[in-house]
N, C-alpha and C positions, 0 to 999 in steps of 0.2 A: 497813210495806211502802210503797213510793213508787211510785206510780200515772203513769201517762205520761198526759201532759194532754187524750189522748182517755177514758181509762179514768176522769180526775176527773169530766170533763163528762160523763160516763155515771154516774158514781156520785151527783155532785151531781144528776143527773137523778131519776135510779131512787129515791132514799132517801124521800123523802115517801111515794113510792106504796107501797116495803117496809114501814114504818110504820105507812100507814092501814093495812095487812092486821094489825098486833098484832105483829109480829114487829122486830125489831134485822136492821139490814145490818150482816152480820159483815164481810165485804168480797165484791169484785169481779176477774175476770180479762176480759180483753179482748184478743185474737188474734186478730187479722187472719190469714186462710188462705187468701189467693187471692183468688178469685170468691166465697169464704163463709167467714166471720168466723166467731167460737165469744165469744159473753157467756156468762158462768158468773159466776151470784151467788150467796153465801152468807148465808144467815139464820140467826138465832141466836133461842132467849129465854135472857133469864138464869135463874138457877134461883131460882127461890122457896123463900127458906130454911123460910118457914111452912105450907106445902103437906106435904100426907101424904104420908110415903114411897111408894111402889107397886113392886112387885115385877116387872119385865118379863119378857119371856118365855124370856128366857136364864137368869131366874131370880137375877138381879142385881139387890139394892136402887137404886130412883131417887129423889132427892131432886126436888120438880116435875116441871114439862113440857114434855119437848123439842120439837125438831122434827118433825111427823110429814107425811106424805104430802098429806094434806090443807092442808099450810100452802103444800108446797111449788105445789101445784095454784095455789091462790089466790093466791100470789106472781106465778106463771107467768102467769096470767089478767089480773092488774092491769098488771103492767108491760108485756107482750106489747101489750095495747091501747094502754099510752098508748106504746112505740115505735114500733107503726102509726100511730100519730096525729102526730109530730112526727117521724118516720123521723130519726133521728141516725146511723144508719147506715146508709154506704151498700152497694147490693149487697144478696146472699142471705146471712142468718145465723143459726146454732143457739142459743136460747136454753135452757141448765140452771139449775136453780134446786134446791141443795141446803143440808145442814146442813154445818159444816165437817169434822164427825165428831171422835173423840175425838181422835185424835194430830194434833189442831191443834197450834200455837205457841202 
């Protein structure tokens, strides 16, 4: 996906902070909407092929450990500070921070 050169200078921003939480930037959307913008970052882990399977609650075998709520929290946490702290954008903005979900590309 080709990123417009505000969405890179937000990705090359954010990726460290995604990082230190343990988690992979799958990627980023960046939509300017007015008077309020929408960042929408996606995190990933890869799956660990040596991890015990576990059985979720839809009752479908998991190989590893996805992403769960609590990543997403921590994600939200870490970067939300540091774009208070260096505001990159400007204006009022929605930050989500989710998994890509299965019917990724």
């Amino acid at each position: 996906m080709k990123l417009s050169n505000k969405s890179q200078a937000l990705y090359d921003m954010i990726a460290p902070a995604v990082e230190a939480c343990g988690v992979d930037l799958w990627g980023i959307e960046f939509l300017p909407q007015g008077k309020r913008s929408l960042l929408r970052i996606y995190i990933d882990r890869p799956v660990d092929e040596n991890a015990e399977p576990v059985i979720n609650e839809d009752g479908e075998v998991e190989q590893g450990r996805g992403i769960g709520v609590e990543d997403c929290v921590r994600v939200t946490q870490q970067v939300g500070a540091m774009l208070d702290v260096h505001d990159p954008i400007s204006g009022e903005y929605a930050l989500e921070v989710s998994s890509p979900g299965w019917d990724r590309p």
